[in-house]
VMD Tcl script that draws the C-alpha trace (Angstrom):
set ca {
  {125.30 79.36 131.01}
  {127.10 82.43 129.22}
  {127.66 81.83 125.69}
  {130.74 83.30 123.81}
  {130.69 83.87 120.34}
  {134.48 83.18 118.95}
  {135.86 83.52 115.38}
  {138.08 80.77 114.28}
  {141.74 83.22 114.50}
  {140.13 84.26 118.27}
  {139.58 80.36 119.04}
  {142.70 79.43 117.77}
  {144.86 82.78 119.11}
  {143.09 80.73 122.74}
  {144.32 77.88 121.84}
  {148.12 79.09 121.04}
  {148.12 80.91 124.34}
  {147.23 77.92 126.42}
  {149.61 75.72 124.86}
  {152.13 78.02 125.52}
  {151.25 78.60 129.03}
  {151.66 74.62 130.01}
  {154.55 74.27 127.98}
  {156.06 76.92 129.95}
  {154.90 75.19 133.58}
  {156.61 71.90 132.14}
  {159.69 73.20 130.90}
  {161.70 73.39 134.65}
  {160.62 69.93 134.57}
  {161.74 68.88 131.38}
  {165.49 70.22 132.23}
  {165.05 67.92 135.19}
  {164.09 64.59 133.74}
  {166.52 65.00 130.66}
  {169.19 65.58 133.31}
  {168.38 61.91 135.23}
  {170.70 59.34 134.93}
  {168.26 57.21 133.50}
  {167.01 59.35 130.99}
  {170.89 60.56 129.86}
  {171.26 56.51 129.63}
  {167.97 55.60 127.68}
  {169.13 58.63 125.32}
  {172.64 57.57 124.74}
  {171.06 54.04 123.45}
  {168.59 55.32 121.30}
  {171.49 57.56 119.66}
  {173.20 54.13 119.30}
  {170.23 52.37 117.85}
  {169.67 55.35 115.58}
  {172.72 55.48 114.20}
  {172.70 52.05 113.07}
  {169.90 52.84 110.68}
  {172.27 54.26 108.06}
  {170.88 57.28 105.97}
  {167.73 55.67 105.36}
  {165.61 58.86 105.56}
  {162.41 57.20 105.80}
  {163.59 54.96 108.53}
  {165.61 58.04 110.38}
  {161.80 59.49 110.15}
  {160.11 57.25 111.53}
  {162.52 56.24 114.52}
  {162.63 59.90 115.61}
  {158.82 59.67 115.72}
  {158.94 56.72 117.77}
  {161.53 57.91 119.75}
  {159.49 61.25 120.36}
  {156.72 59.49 121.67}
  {158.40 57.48 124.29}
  {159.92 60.46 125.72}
  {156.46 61.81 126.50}
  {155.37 59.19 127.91}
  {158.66 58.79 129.88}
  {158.58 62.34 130.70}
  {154.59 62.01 131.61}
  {155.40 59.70 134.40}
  {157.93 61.48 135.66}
  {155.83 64.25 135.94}
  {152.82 61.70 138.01}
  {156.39 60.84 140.52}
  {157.19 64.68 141.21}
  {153.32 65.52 141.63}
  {153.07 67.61 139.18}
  {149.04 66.48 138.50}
  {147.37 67.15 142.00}
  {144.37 64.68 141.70}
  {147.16 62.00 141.18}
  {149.49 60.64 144.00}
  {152.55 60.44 143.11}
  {153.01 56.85 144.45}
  {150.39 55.95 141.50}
  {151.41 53.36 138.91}
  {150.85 55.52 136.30}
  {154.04 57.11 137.21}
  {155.65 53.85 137.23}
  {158.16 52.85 134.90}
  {158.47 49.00 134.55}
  {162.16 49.65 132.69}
  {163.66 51.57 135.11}
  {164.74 49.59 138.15}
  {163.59 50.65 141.97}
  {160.55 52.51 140.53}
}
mol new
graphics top color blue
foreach p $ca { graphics top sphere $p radius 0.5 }
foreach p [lrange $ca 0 end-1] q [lrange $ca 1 end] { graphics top cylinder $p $q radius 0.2 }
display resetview
């Protein structure tokens, strides 16, 4: 077993590049799913429901944190239904979204 000796701006430079690298591989796929009807639907009602909250900035905050995390998750199974992860079918129900209909 080899063992690497890394500083902490070498680990982290690493770290950068990788992140980079997937977001790149995701990012055709992210046009994609925000272009679905039911994502262009979900986002018009969340604009809705957001604009209801006033200009409460703590509020505004917090539902855009919220509203952050669904779309990952959103976007996550969409990713398990095109097969983008190939030790996961795409048929598997963690690529199944209960909300949207014929999934």
């Amino acid at each position: 077993m080899a063992k690497i000796k890394l500083s902490d701006d070498e680990l982290w430079k690493r770290v950068e590049e990788d992140r980079l690298r997937e977001e790149r591989r995701r990012e055709p796929y992210l046009i994609a799913f925000r272009a679905t009807p039911e994502e262009v639907a979900i986002r018009e009602a969340e604009d809705l429901q957001q604009g209801a909250l006033g200009e409460e900035r703590i509020a505004l905050f917090a539902e855009k944190l919220v509203r952050g995390g669904r779309e990952m998750v959103r976007f996550e199974r969409y990713l398990i239904r095109q097969g983008f992860f190939p030790n996961i079918p795409k048929g598997h129900q963690l690529g199944v979204d209960k909300n949207i209909e014929g999934w």
